[in-house]
N, C-alpha and C positions, 0 to 999 in steps of 0.2 A: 694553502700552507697551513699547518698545524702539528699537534703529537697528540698519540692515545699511544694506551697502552692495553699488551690483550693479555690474554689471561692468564698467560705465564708471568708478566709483568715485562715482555720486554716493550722496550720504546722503538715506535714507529712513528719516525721523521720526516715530512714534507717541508723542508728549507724552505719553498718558496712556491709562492702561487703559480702552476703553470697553465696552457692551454692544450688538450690532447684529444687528436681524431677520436670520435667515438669507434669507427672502424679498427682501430690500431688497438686497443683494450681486448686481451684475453677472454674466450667466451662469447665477443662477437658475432661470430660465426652461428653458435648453436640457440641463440636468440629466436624465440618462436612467438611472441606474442606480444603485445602493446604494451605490456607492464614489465620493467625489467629492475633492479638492484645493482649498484654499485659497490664494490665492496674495497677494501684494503684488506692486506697481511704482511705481517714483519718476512723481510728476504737477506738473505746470506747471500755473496759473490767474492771468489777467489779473485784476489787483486795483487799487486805487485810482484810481476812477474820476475824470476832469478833464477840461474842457473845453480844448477848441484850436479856435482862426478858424479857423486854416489847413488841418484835418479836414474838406473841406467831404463827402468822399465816405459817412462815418457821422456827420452832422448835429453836427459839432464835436464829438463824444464820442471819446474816447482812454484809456488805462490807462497810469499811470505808474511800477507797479510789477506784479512776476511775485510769486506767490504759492506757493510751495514746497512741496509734499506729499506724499503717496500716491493711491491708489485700491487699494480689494480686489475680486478674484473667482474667481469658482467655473468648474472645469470638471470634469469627468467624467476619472476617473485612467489610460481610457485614450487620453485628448487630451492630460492633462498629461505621460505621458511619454514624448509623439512631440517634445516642444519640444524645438529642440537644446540639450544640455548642453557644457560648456569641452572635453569631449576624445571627442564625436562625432566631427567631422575627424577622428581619427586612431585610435579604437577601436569594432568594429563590436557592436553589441548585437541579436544575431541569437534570436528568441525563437524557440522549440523547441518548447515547448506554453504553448498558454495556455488556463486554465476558468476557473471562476467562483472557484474555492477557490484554486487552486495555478496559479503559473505558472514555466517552466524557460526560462531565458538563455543564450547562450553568448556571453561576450564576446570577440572575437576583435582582435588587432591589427592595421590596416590596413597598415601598416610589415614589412617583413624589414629591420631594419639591417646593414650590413658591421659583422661582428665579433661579432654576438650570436645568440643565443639568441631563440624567441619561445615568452613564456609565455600560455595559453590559460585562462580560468576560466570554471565552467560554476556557474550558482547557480539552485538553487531558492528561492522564496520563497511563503509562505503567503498569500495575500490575503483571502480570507473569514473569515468569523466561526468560533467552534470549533478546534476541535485535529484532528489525525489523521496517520495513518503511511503516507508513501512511497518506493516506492523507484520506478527509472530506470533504462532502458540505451536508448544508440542511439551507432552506429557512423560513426564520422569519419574521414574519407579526408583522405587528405594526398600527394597523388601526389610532392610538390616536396620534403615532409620527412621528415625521421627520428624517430620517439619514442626510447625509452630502452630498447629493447627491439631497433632497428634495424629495425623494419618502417616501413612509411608509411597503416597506417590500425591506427585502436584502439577499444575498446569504451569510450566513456564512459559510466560505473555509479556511480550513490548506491542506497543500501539501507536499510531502518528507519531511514529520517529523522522524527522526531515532531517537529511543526512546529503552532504556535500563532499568534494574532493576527496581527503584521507580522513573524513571525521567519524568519530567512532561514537555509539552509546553504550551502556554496560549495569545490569543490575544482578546484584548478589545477595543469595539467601543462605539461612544458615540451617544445620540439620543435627539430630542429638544421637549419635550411635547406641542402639539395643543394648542390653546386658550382655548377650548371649553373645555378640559377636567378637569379642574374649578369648571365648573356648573353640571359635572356628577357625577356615580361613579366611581365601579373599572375598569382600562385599561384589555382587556384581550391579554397576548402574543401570538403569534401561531408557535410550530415549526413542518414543516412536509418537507415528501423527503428526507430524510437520505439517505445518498450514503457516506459508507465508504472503502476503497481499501487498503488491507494488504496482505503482500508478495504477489504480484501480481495476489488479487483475490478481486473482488466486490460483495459487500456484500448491501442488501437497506432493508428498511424500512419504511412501509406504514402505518405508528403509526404516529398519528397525539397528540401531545402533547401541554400541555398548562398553562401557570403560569400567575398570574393578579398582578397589581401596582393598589395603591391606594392614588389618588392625596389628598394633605397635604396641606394647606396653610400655613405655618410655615416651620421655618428654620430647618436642621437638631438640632444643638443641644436643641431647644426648646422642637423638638417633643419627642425627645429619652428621656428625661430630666421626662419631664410631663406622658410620658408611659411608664415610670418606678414607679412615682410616686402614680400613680394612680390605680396599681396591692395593692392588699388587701397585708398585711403582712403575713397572710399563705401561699399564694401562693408565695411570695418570697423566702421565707424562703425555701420552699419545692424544688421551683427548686435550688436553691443552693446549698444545703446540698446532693441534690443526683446527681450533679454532679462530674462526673470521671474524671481521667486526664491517657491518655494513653501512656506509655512508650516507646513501643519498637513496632516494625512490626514483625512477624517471620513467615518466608517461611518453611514449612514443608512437611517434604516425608513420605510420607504412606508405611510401608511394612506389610503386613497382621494384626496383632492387634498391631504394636505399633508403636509409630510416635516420627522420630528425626528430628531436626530441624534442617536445610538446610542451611538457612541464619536469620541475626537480622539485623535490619536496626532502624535508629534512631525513635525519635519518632513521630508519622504521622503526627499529626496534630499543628505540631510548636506550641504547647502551653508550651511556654517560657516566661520567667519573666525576663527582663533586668535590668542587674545591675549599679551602680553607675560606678563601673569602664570600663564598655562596653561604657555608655553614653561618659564618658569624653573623652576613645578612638573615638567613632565618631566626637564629635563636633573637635578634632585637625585634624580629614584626613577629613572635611568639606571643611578647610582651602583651601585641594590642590586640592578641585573640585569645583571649582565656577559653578554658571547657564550658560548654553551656550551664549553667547553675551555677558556676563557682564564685559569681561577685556576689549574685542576689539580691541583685537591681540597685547596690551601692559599693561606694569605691572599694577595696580591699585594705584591709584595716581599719576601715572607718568608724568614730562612735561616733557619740552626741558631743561628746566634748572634744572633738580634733581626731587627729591621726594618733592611732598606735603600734610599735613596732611588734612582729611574730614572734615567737620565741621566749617572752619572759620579759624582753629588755622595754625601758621604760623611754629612754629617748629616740624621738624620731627622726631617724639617718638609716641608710641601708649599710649595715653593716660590710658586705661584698665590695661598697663602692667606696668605702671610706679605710682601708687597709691596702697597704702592697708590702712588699718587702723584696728582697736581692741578696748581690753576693757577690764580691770583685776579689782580684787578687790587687794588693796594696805593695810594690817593690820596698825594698828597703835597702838593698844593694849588697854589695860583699864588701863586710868589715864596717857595717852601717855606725854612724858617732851614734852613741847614745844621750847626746846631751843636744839632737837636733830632731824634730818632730819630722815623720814625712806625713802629706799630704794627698789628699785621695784627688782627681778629676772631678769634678762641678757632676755631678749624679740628681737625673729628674727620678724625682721618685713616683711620678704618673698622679697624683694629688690633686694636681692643679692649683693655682696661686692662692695665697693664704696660709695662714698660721696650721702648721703640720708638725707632730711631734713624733723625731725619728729617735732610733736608741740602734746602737752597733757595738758589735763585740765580735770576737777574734774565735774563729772555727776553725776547728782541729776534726781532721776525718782519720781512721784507726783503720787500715782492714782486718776484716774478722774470717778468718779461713772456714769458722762453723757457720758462719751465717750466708743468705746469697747476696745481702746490700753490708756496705762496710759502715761500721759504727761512727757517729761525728757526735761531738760537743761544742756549745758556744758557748763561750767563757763574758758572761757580760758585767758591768761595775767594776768594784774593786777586785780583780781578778788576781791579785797578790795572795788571798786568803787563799785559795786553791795550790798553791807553791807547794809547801809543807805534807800537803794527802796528795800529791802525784809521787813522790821521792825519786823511782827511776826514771821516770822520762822529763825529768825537772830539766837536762843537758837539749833536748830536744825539742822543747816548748818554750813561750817566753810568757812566764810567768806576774813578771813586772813591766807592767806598763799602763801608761794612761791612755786613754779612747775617749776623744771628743768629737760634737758633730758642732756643725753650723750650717745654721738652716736658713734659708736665704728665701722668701715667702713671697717676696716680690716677680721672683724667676721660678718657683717650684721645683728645685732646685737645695741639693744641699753638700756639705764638703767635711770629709771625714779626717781628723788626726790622730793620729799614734806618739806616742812617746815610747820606744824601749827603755830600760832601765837598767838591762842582763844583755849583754850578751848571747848566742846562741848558733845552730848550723842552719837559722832560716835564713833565707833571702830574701823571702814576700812572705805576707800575711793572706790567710782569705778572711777576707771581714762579711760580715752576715748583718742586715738592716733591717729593720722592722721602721716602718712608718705608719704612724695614725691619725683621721680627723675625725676629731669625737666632739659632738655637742658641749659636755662637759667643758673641754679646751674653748669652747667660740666662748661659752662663759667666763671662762678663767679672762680672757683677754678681749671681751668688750661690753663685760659688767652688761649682761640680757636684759631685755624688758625695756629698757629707753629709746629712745627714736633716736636712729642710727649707732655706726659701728662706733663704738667708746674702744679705742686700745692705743698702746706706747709703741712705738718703737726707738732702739738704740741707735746714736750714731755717735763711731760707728759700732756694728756688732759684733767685732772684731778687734783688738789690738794686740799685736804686739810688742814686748817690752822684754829687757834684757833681766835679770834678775834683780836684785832693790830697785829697778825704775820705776818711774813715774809714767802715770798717762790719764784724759780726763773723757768720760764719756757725760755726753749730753741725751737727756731724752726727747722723743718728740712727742706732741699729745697731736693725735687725729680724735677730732670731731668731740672734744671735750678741753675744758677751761686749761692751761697751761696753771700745774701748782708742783707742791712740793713730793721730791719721791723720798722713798727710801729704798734704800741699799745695801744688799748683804751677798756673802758670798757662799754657794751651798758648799765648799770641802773648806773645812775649818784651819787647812794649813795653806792656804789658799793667796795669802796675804792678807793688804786690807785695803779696805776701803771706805771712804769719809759721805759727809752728807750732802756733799757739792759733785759727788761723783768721780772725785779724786783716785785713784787704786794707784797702791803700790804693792810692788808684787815680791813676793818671799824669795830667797835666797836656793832654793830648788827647782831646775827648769820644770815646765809641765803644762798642761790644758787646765784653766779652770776658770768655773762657772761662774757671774753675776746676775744675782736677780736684782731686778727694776721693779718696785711698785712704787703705785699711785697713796700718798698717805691717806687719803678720804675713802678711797676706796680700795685697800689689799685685792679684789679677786680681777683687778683690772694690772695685768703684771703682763713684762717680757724676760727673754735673759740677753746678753752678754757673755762675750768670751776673752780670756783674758789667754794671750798662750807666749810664754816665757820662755825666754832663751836666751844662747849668746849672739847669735847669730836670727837677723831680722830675715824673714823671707818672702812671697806671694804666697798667701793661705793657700791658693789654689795649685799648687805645687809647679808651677810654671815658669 
């Protein structure tokens, strides 16, 4: 059971694990030799069968529906891999010897690009059953290039290679193309003198073989790009749709007319499709292999005096891991009161627990018929100032309002409120969040440098109260002497509040802020939300 997909992109669907006669598999039949391939291919089947008058040419009979599938089959591994593969067009796979045991490749590039290098890999691979040791040599001409050595032909050599099952070795060289080969055409390669040695017997070859490169002026993705584009649509088409994707390998024993399979081995030709969560496991064990040279036998970043961060900045936190941000749509409903706050859903901002400072503001997206992405604005703070410079779409925005968060540090976790002011034709808001944990912040709120965390918190951090009401918050001290705070509140129309922690709140519904500090020490602070109405509700909008 499983799904791939081939190179059209359609999906090929096995529901379920089944069990199926090797005999009964397509291709059975013309099976000649111990080594065979499994394949799959996407299949079409006219299903739901229906009469139609108007059919008269199949006696009214018609199909109303296509029926989705597969088909499996068998061929013999040296049919399956003459099929062309995605980078045949453009790399030659020139086989060098081939037996019954061991076979040697040399994969060559059909391409000399302007600007590069062409690298050459020659592989041996085991194909029979058993183990054994080989080694190789035969001589490559290169009239048109350079090795590394500055001649233009070289001995390709492997030696005690011990080689099992499907396992393969492989070594690759690299070559510098002539000036001259510019102004000509194709390079032609030459390989001759094969001498190969298994289980202590020499074996050679007076077959003189040969593969051509054809000098590009142009980059690789230029060229691949534009000789993709420039195949006619039938023939792409064509080769797409009839390509296979092969499954399994299987080793097979002959005993007079019928044949059981020996061994299965994965499938040959590593045509895999990698998935998001393979990606993300790579790029985290990226981390624990750096390029060689790049620590330089110490941590990255490291002085004498501590860590320091890249880029200029001076506190040590990874910037990447200490930001997230978002974006929801916030209802407000139709004919929303403007004298009652709505409330956002309990929102993790990915931070993790602890003091996180988020800030939200209300985004407006414009489409722009000149551009190909449509223009957005986020309106953040006292977003009233902006009223006045929109003038026509003043009916169509909501210009008056308050936006407050609450940040809830124990859950990671935080809840967003609006106040309208105006009226307007919206029914939801999209609010835009930014959240941050910045060194600075752990300072602000637990006074750094002393043995353990020093911070306040509110309780609760939160209240609601109706207009001139009353309410009393208390603070808590973690890990430091309980003393005296003070108390102020950051928007000046805010109401008030006393030195016991008292607040009464002003005669205008709205969101607003209290800060809490420590009097011995101001950069040890939290805040407080004070949010007024006429009507009490669940912050959480529930």
């Amino acid at each position: 059971a499983g799904c791939a997909f081939d190179a059209s992109g359609r999906e090929i669907v096995v529901p379920e694990t089944k069990v199926i006669k090797l005999s009964t598999i397509e291709g059975y039949d013309e099976l000649g030799t111990d080594r065979a391939y499994l394949g799959i291919a996407y299949f079409e089947e006219q299903a739901d069968e229906v009469y139609a008058a108007m059919n008269g040419e199949s006696g009214g009979v018609c199909f109303n529906r296509t029926r989705e599938g597969y088909r499996l089959f068998l061929a013999d591994e040296s049919l399956a891999a003459k099929i062309p593969g995605p980078l045949d067009e453009f790399v030659t796979a020139l086989i060098v010897y081939s037996y019954s045991e061991v076979t040697v490749t040399q994969y060559t590039p059909g391409l000399i690009l302007w600007g590069s290098d062409v690298a050459i890999r020659v592989e041996i691979k085991k194909t029979g059953a058993g183990s054994g040791e080989y080694s190789f040599s035969y001589t490559l001409n290169a009239p048109s290039l350079t090795f590394r050595d500055g001649s233009s032909n070289t001995v390709v050599s492997m030696s005690g290679v011990r080689l099992s099952g499907e396992e393969t070795a492989s070594i690759t060289f690299t070559m510098t193309p002539k000036a001259h080969v510019w102004g000509s055409g194709e390079v032609t390669l030459t390989s001759s003198d094969f001498v190969i040695q298994k289980m202590g017997e020499s074996f050679s070859l007076n077959e003189r073989l040969e593969c051509r490169m054809r000098p590009v002026e142009q980059g690789l993705p230029e060229h691949c790009l534009s000789a993709f584009y420039q195949k006619s649509m039938d023939k792409t088409l064509t080769e797409s749709y009839d390509e296979k994707l092969w499954i399994a390998g299987l080793s097979l024993f002959r005993q007079k007319s019928q044949i059981i399979i020996d061994r299965v081995t994965p499938p040959p030709f590593s045509q895999f499709a990698v998935s998001a969560g393979q990606l993300m496991r790579l790029r985290e064990l990226e981390s624990f292999y750096p390029p060689q040279g790049a620590g330089g036998g110490q941590p990255v970043g490291y002085t004498e005096g501590g860590f320091e961060l890249r880029g200029g900045q001076s506190a040590p936190f990874d910037l990447a891991k200490t930001t997230s941000s978002g974006v929801f749509d916030l209802g407000l409903g139709l004919g929303y009161n403007t004298r009652e706050p709505a409330f956002s859903e309990e929102i993790m901002h990915g931070l993790g627990k602890g003091p996180v400072y988020v800030e939200a503001g209300i985004e407006y997206i414009t489409p722009n018929p000149h551009m190909e992405a449509d223009s957005s604005e986020i309106l953040l703070g006292d977003i009233g100032l902006f009223g006045e410079q929109e003038g026509a779409g003043r009916n169509e925005r909501i210009y008056k309002a308050s936006v407050a968060v609450k940040v809830l540090p124990e859950r990671g976790t935080f809840v967003v409120a609006v106040l309208p002011k105006e009226t307007s034709g919206l029914i939801a808001l999209r609010i835009r969040w930014f959240a941050i944990r910045m060194t600075e912040m752990n300072k602000q709120i637990r006074g750094g440098g002393q043995e353990g965390a020093k911070y306040i918190l509110v309780s609760p951090d939160t209240i609601v109260v109706p207009p001139k009401g009353t309410a009393h918050i208390s603070p808590v001290f973690i890990n430091t002497p309980t003393e005296a705070c003070k108390y102020s509140l950051v928007d000046a129309e805010g109401g008030a509040i006393d030195n016991n922690g008292v607040y009464t709140a002003p005669a205008r519904e709205g969101v607003y802020e209290i800060r809490v500090e420590a009097v011995s020490d101001p950069s040890i602070y939290t805040h407080a939300f004070a949010i007024v109405t006429q009507k009490k509700k669940n912050v959480k909008g529930k």
